[in-house]
LUMDONU-889244 format. One record per residue (C-alpha): x, y, z; residue in three letters. Coordinates in nm, 3 decimals. Each point is the difference from the previous one (the first is absolute). Layout:
<pts>
PT       px       py       pz  tikol
PT        X        Y        Z    Ala
...
</pts>
This chain:
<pts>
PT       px       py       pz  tikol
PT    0.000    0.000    0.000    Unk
PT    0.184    0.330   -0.107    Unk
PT    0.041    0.254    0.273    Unk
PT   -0.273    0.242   -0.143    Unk
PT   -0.259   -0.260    0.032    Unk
PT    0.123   -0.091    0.388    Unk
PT    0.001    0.398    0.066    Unk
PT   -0.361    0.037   -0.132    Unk
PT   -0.112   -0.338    0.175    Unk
PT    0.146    0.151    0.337    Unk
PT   -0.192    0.389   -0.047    Unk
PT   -0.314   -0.200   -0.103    Unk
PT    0.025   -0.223    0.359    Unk
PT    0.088    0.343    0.251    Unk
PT   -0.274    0.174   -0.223    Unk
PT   -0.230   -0.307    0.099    Unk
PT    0.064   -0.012    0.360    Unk
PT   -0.016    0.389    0.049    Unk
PT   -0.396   -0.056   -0.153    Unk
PT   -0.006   -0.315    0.241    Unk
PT    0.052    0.223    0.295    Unk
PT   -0.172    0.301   -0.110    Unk
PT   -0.302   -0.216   -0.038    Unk
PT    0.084   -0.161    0.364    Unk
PT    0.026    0.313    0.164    Unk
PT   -0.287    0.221   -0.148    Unk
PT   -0.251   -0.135    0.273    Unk
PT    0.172    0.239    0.242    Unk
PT    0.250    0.243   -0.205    Unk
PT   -0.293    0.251   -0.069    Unk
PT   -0.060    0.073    0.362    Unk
PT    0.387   -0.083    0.146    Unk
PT    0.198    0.264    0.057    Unk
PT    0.245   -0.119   -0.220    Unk
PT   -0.266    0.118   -0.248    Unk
PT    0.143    0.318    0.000    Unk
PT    0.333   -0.062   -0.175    Unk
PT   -0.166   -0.118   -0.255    Unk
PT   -0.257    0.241   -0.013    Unk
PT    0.318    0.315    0.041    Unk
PT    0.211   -0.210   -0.262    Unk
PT    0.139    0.202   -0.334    Unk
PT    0.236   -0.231   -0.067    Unk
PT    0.055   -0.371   -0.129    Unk
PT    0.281   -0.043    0.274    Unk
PT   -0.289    0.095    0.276    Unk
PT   -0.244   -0.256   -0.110    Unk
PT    0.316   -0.254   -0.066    Unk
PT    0.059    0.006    0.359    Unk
PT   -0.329    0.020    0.154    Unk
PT   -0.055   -0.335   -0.183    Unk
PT    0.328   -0.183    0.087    Unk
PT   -0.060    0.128    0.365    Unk
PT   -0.374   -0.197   -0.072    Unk
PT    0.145   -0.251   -0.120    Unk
PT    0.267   -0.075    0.320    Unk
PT   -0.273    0.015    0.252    Unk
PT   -0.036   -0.273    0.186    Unk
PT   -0.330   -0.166   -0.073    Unk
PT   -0.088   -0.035    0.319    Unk
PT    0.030    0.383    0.022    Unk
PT   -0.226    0.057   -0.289    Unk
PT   -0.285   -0.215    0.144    Unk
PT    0.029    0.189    0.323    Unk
PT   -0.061    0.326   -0.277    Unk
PT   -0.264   -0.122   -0.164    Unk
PT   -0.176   -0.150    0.302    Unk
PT    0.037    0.359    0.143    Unk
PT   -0.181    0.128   -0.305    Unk
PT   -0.263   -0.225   -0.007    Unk
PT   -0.091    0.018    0.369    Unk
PT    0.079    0.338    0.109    Unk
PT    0.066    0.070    0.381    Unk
PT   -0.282    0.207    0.207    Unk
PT    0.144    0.362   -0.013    Unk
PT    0.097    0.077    0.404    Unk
PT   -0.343    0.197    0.140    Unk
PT    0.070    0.390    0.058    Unk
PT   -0.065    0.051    0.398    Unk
PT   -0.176    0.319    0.012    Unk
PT    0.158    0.272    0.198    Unk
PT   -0.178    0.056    0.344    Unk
PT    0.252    0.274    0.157    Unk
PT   -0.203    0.271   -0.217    Unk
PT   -0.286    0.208    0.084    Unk
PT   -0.309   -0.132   -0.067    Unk
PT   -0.099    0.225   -0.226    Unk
PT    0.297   -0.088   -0.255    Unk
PT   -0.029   -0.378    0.073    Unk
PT   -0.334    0.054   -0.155    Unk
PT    0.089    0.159   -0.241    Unk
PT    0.332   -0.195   -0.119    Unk
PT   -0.238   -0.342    0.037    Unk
PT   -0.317    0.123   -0.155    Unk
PT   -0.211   -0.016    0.323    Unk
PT   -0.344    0.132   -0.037    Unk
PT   -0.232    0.092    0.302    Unk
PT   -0.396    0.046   -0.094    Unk
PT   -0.303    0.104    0.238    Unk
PT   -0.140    0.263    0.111    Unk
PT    0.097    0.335    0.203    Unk
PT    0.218   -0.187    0.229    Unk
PT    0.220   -0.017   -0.321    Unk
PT   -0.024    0.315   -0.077    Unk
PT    0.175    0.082    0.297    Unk
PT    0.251   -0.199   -0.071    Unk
PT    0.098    0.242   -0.302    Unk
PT   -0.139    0.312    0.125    Unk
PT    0.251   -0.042    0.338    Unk
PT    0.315   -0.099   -0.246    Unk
PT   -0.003   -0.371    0.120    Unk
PT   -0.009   -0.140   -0.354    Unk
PT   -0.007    0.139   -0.322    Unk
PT   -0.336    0.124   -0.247    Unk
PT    0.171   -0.292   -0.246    Unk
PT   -0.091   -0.272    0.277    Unk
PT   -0.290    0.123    0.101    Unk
PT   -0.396   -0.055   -0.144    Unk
PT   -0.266    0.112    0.266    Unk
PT   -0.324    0.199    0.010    Unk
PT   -0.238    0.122    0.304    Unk
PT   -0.252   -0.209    0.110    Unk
PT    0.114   -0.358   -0.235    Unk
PT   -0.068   -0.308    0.123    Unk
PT    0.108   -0.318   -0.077    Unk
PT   -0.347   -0.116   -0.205    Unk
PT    0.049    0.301   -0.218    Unk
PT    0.416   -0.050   -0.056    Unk
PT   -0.043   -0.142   -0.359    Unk
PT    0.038    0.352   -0.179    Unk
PT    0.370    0.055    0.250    Unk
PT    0.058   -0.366   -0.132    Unk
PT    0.041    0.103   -0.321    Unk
PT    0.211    0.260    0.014    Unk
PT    0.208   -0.240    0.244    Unk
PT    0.011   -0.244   -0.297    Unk
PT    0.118    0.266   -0.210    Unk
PT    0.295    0.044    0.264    Unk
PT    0.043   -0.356   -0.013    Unk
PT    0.185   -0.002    0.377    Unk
PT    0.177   -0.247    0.134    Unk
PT   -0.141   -0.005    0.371    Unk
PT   -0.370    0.185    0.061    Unk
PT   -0.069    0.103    0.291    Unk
PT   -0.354    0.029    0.119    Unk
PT   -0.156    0.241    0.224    Unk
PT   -0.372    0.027    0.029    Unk
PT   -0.262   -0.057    0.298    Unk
PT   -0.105    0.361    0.176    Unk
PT   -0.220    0.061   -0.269    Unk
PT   -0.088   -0.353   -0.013    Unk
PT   -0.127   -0.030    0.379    Unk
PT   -0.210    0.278   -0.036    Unk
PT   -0.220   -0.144   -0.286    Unk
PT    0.020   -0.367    0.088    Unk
PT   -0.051    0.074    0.432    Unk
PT   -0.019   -0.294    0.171    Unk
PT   -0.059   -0.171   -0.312    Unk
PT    0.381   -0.194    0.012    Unk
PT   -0.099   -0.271   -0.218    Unk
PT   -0.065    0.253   -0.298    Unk
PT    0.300    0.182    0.045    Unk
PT    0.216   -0.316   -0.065    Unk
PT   -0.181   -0.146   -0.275    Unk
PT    0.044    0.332   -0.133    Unk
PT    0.371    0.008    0.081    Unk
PT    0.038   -0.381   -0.140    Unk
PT   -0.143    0.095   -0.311    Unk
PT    0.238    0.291   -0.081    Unk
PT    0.282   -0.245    0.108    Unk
PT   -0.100   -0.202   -0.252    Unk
PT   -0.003    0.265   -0.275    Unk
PT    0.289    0.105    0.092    Unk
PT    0.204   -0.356   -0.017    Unk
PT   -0.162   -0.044   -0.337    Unk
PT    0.115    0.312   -0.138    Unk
PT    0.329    0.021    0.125    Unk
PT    0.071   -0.347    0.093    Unk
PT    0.387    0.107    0.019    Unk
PT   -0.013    0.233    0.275    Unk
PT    0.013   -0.052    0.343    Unk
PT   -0.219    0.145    0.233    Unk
PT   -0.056    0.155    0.344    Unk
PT   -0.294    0.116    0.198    Unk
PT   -0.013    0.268    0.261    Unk
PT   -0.205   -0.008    0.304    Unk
PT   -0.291    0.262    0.068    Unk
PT    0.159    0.262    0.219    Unk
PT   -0.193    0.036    0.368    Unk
PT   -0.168    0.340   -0.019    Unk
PT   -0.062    0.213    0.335    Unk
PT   -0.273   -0.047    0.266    Unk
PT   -0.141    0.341   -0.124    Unk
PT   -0.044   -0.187   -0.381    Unk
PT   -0.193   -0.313    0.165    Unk
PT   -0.206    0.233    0.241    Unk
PT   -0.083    0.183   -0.365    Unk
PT   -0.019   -0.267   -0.226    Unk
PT   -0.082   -0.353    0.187    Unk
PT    0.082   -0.242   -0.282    Unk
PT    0.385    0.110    0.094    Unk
PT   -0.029   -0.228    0.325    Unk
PT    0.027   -0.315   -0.261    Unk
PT    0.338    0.059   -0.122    Unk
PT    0.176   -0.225    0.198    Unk
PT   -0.276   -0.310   -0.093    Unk
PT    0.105    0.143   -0.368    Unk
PT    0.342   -0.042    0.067    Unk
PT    0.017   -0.311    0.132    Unk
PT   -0.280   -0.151   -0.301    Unk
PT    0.270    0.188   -0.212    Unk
PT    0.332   -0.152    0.143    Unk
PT   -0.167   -0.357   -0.039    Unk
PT   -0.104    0.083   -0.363    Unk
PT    0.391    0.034   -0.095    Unk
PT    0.105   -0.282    0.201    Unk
PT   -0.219   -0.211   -0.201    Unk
PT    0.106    0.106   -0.357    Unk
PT    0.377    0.068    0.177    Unk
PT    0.028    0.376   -0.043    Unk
PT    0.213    0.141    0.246    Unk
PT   -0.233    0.252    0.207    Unk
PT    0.141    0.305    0.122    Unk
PT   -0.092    0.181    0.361    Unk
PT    0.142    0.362    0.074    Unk
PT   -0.252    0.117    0.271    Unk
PT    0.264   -0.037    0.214    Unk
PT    0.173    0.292   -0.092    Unk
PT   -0.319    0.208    0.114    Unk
PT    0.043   -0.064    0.334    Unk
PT    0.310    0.118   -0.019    Unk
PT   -0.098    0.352    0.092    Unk
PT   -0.288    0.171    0.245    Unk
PT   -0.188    0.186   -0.322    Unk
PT    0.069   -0.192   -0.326    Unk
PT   -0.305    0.105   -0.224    Unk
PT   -0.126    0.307   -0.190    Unk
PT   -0.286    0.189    0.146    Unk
PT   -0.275   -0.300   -0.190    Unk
PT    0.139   -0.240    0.219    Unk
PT    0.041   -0.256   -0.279    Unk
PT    0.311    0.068   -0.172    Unk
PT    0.343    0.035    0.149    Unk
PT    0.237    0.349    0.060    Unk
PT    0.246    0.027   -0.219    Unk
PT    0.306   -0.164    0.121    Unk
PT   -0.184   -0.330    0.030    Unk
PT    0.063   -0.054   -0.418    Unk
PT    0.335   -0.006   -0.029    Unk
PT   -0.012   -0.316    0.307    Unk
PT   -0.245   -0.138   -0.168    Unk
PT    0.213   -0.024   -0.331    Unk
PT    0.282   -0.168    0.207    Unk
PT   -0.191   -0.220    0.227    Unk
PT   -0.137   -0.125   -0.368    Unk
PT    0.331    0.000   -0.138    Unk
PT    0.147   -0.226    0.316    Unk
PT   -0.283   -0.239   -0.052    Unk
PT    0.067   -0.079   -0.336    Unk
PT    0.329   -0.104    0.054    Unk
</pts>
């Protein structure tokens, strides 16, 4: 066999096993790091050694790569950042608060921002659905929930309503944003000079604890602050129903603690 022939023979064979291993190797190249020399290459040289280094891996190696590729490892879970104020944790983990006045305060005293915030006077929590939409819109990832003054004054002594009523927007609420996690405030204690007006305030503690059962059923982490009330001699506003201003910003980091 003349020497031309051999030298021909012996291109044609390296030509053959660099298309062997490109083949091999082009379950995992495309998303392999090693991709990118490739990908950067201007020169025949470049691509001659990317495929010589291909083709000196050990085979073990390149099973290990392709494995990789084909079964991808969970990415590592971000832990949220708790040393902030609440209002930026909110803000930085699209938290959403909805309810009624009590939220307002929330935004009108600085504790959170108007971004995190849906509430209007008077909304209870069998007339949410139109605040559920623009929740959806916000698509949050934690919701909290705070409702109930309004609702013990329609519903009285009437407990059973209220938490049908509650159950139902809970429902609505995991159907339209079954991805979000979320929490439920407690009805805040109003003064004796609110239940001597307005009797149907004497049921909030039956409400709370109806309420407190509800989540423990359906495992939604319930969330009491009326602690902090009793933390000073005078805490509410001349109606006797909703707190002084420095209860908000406690409020926003009692709810903040809890959700840890």
């Amino acid at each position: 066999m003349c020497d031309k022939m051999k030298k021909i023979i012996h291109i044609t064979l390296n030509l053959l096993l660099c298309i062997a291993i490109a083949l091999f190797t082009s379950n995992y190249i495309v998303k392999n790091n090693s991709f990118k020399l490739v990908q950067n290459s201007n020169t025949y040289e470049d691509a001659e050694q990317f495929f010589y280094n291909e083709k000196n891996k050990d085979i073990t190696k390149i099973k290990e790569d392709i494995d990789e590729v084909n079964n991808p490892k969970p990415p590592i879970p971000v832990v949220p950042d708790y040393n902030i104020s609440p209002k930026d944790f909110f803000q930085q983990n699209r938290i959403l608060m909805i309810g009624d006045s009590f939220v307002e305060g929330m935004e009108a005293y600085g504790a959170l921002y108007s971004s995190n915030t849906i509430w209007q006077r008077g909304k209870r929590i069998d007339d949410m659905s139109d605040q559920l939409e623009k929740a959806i819109t916000y698509n949050p990832s934690a919701l909290i929930l705070s409702y109930g003054s309004n609702d013990v004054q329609m519903w009285s002594n009437n407990v059973d309503g209220f938490i049908a009523a509650y159950s139902n927007s809970l429902d609505n609420i995991a159907n339209a944003l079954p991805n979000t996690t979320v929490y439920v405030c407690s009805i805040l204690p109003v003064s004796q000079e609110a239940i001597n007006s307005d009797s149907s305030f004497q049921y909030i503690s039956l409400f709370n604890e109806r309420l407190q059962q509800l989540c423990n059923d359906r495992g939604i982490k319930f969330i009491d602050s009326s602690y902090i009330l009793a933390t000073v001699d005078d805490p509410y506003s001349p109606d006797g129903i909703h707190p002084k201003g420095f209860f908000y910003e406690k409020w926003a980091n009692d709810i903040l603690e809890k959700m840890r």
